[in-house]
C-alpha positions in Angstrom: 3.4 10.5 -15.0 6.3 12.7 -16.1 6.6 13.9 -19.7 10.3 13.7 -19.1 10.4 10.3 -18.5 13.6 8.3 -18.7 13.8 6.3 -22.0 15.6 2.5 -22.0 15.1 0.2 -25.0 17.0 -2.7 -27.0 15.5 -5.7 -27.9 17.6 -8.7 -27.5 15.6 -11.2 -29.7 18.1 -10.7 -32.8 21.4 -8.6 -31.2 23.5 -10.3 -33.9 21.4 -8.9 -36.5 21.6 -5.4 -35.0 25.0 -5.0 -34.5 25.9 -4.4 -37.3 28.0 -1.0 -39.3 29.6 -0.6 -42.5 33.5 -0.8 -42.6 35.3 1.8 -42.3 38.6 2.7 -40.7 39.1 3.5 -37.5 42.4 4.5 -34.8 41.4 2.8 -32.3 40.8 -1.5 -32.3 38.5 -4.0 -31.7 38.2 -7.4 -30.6 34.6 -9.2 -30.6 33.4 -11.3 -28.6 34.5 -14.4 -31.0 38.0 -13.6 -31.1 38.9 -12.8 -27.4 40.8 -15.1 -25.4 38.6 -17.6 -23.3 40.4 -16.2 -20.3 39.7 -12.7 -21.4 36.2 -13.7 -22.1 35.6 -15.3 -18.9 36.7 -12.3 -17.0 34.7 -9.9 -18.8 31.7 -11.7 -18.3 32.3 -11.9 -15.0 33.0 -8.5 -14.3 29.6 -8.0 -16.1 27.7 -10.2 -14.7 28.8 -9.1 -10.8 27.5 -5.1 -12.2 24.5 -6.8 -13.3 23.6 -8.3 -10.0 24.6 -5.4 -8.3 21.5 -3.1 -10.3 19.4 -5.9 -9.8 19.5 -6.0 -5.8 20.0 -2.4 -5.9 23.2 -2.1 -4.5 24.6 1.2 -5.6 27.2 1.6 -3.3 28.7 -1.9 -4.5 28.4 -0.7 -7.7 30.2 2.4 -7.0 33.1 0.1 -5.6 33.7 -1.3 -9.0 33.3 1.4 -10.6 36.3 3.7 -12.4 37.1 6.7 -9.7 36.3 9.3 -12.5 33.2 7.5 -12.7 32.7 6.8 -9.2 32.8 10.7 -8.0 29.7 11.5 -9.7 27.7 8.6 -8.8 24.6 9.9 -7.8 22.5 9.9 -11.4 23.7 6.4 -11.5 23.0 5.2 -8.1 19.4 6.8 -8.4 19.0 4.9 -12.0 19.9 2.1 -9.9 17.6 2.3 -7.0 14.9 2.9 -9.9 16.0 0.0 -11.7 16.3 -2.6 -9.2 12.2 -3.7 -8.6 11.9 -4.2 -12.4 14.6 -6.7 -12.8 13.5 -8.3 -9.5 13.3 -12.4 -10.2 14.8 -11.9 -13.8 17.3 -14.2 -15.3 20.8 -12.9 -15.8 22.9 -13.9 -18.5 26.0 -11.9 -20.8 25.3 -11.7 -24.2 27.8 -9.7 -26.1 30.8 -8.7 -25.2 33.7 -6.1 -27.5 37.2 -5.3 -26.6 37.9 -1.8 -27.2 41.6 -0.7 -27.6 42.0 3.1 -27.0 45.7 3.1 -25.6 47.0 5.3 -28.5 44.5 8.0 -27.9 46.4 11.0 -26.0 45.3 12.8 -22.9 42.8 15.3 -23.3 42.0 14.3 -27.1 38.2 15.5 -27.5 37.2 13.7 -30.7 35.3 10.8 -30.9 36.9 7.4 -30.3 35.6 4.9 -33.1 36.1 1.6 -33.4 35.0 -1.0 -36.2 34.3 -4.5 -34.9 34.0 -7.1 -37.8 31.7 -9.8 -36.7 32.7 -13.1 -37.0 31.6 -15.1 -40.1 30.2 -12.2 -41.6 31.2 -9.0 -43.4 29.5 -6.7 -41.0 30.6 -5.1 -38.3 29.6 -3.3 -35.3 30.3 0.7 -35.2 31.3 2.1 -31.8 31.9 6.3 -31.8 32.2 7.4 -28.0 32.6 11.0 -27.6 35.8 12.0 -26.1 37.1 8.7 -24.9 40.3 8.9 -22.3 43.1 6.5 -23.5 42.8 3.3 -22.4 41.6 -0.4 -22.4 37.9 -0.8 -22.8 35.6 -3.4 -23.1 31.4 -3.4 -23.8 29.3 -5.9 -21.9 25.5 -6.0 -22.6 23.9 -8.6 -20.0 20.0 -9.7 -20.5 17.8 -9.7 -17.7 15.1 -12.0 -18.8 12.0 -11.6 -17.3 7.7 -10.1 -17.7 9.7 -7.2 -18.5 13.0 -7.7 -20.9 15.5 -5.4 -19.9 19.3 -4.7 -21.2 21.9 -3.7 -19.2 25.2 -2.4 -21.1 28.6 -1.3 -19.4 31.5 0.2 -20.5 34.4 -1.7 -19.4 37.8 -0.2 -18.5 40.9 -2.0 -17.0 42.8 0.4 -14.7 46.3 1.1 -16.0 46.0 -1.3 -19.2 49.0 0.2 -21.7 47.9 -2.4 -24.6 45.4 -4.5 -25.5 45.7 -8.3 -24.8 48.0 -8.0 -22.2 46.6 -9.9 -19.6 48.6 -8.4 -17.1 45.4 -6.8 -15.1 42.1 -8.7 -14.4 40.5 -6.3 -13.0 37.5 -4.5 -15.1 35.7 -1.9 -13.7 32.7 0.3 -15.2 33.2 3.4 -16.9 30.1 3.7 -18.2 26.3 2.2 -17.8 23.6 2.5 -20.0 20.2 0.3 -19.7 17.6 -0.1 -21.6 14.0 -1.6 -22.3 13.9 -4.6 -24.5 9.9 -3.9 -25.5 7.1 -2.5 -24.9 3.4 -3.7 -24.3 4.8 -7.4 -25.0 6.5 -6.6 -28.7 9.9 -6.3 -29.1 11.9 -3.4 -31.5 11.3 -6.1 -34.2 8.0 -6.3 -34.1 7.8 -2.4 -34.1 9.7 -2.3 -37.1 7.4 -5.2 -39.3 4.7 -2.9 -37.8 5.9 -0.1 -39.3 6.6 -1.5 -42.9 2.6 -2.7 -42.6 1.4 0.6 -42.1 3.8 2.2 -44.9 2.4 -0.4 -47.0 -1.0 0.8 -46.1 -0.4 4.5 -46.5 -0.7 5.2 -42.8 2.2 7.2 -42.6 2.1 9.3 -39.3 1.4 5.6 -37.0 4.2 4.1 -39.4 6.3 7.0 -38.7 6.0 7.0 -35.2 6.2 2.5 -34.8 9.9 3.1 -36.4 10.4 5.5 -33.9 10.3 3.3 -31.6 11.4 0.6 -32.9 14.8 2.7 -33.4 14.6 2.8 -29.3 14.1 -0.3 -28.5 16.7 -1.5 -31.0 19.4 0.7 -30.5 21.8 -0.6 -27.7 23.7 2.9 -26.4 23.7 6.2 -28.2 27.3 5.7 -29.2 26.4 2.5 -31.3 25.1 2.2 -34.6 24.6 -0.9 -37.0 23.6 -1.6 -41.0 20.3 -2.7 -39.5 19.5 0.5 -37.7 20.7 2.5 -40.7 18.1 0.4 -42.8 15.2 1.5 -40.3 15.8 4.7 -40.4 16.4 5.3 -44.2 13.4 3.2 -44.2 11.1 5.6 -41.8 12.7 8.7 -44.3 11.4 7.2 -47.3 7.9 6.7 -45.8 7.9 10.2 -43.9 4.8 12.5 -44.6 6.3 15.7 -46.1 5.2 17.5 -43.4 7.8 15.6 -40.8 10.4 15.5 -43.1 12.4 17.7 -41.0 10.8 16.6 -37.7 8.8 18.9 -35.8 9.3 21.5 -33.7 7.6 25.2 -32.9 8.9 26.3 -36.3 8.0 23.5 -38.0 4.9 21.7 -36.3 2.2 19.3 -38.2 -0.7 21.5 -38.3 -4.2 19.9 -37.6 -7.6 21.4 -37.9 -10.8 20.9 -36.7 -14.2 22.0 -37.4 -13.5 25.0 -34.6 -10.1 24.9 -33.7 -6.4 24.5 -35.2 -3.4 22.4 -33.4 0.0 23.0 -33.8 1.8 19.8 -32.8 5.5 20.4 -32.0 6.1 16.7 -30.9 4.7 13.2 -31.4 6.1 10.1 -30.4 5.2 6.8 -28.9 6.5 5.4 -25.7 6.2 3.2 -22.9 4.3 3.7 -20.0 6.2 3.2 -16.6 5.8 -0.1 -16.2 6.5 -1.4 -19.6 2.7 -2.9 -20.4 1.0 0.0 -22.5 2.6 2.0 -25.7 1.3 5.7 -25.3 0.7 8.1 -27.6 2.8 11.3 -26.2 1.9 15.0 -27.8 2.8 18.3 -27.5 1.2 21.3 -28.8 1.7 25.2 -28.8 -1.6 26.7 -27.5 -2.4 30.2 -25.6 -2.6 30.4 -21.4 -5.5 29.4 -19.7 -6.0 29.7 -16.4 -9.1 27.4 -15.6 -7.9 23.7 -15.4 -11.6 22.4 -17.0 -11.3 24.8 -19.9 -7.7 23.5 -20.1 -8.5 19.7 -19.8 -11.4 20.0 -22.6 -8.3 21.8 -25.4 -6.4 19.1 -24.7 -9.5 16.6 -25.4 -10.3 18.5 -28.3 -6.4 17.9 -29.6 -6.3 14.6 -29.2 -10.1 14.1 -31.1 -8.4 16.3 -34.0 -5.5 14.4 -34.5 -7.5 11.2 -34.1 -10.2 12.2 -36.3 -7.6 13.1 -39.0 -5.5 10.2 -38.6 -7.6 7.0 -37.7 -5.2 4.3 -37.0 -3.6 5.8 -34.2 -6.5 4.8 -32.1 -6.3 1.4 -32.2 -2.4 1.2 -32.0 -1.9 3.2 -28.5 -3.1 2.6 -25.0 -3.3 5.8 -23.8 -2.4 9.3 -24.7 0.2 11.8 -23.2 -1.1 15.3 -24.1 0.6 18.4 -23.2 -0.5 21.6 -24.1 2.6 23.9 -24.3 1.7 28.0 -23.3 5.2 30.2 -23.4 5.9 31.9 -19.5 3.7 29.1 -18.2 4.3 25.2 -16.9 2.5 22.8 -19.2 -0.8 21.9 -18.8 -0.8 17.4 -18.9 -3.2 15.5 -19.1 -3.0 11.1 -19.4 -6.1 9.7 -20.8 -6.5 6.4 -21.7 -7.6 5.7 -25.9 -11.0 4.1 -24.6 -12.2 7.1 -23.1 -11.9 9.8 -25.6 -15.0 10.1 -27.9 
């Protein structure tokens, strides 16, 4: 299994409770999903829902058809995510479940800044917080469809009608995507929610790295696009800062690593997460560590054992909270040395 691996996540269990932002003001306006116009709403979800199927037979090139021309002329990322997506939403349930009007018609040509856009939810004083990096002016709209399945998957476009000058017109039905970003709705059976309760558990219990790393993920799982953030995802994450270790307070890196000894070694950890495995079912345990060349693959293998023990040894609950563990010892001039070993067979 790569250690690049592609990462999708969102849970869908609670999206009204996610997106969420505080106010602030904005340029650009938005319309939710409870103050469109039924036609309006109808055609988005249409246009949405057509996308949708289109991933979920795997047809790229009909995808490409209703896709923006900028967007379409550098299809091939997409049509590859596509063609990988397609056998895990096989036999899932398609349905829209959010939908946001995004006005950017007074943006001018060429304008590199972020586009934002405040959406005030309805019956509430929240808000979703849209910021999409260098937006062209225009009509926009973001659909998030659920595919509902042994797997729960996301799917979220980024609308754009062709030519719109203002928002509500009506004038164009046509929506085609500018955008596509899915995502995972859980991992190993738990959605982001459960991740998160996790994590206050452990924090309760002073387990700080595993707690650390659970609201990790449940940031991924819960976070719908890069470009979106919410009051809710804010409160995880000032959460996970409170109950951060002081040694990854300012994350880790090769500067900064979290330093584990042994009775005969040292690791230098320069990365720890948790994440899914490929096919969803187990939550692994992925590490990276700075160590010296070696050439023989045993000697190799047996470091990488010894990390793992170390970091185990020194930090209990991870055992018992992972499937399997990604290691990957790090050597500078050299590809990294991987190995994948499940929890139950490391001593």
């Amino acid at each position: 299994m790569s250690h690049n691996k592609l990462r999708f996540g969102y849970t869908l269990t609670a999206v009204a409770a996610i997106f969420l932002a505080a106010p602030a003001l904005r340029a650009q306006t938005c319309i939710t999903q409870a103050n469109l116009s039924p036609e309006l709403r109808d055609r988005l979800a249409d246009s949405a829902l057509v996308l949708a199927l289109a991933v979920q037979s795997g047809d790229a090139a009909k995808a490409q058809s209703l896709a923006m021309p900028e967007f379409a002329a550098s299809f091939a990322q997409t049509a590859n995510l596509i063609g990988t997506l397609a056998p895990a939403l096989a036999g899932d349930t398609l349905h829209v479940t959010h939908l946001f009007e995004l006005d950017a018609t007074s943006r001018k040509p060429g304008d590199s800044t972020d586009a934002d856009f405040s959406c005030p939810l309805a019956a509430t004083t929240s808000e979703a917080d849209f910021s999409i990096a260098a937006l062209p002016p225009g009509l926009y709209a973001f659909a998030t469809v659920e595919a509902a399945g042994p797997r729960s998957w996301q799917l979220s476009f980024l609308l754009q009608q062709p030519g719109a000058a203002s928002s509500g017109a009506g004038a164009v039905s046509v929506w085609k995507m500018a955008g596509f970003y899915p995502r995972e709705s859980s991992v190993a059976g738990h959605d982001g929610l459960w991740f998160w309760r996790a994590a206050r558990e452990d924090t309760k219990a002073k387990e700080l790295l595993l707690a650390w790393l659970l609201y990790g993920e449940a940031d991924d799982l819960l976070r719908p696009s890069n470009f979106i953030t919410s009051t809710n995802l804010d409160k995880l994450r000032a959460e996970r800062k409170a109950a951060t270790q002081p040694e990854l307070a300012d994350g880790l890196s090769a500067s900064s690593p979290l330093v584990v000894k042994s009775d005969k070694d040292e690791f230098r950890f320069t990365a720890i997460a948790a994440q899914p495995s490929d096919d969803g079912k187990q939550l692994i345990l992925a590490l990276h560590y700075d160590a010296p060349y070696l050439a023989d693959p045993v000697a190799s293998r047996a470091r990488n054992l010894a990390a793992v023990q170390a970091l185990l040894a020194a930090h209990k609950p991870l055992r018992g909270a992972f499937d399997r563990v990604l290691v990957i010892a790090d050597s500078a001039g050299h590809s990294p040395f991987v190995n994948d070993i499940p929890l139950a067979q490391i001593p």
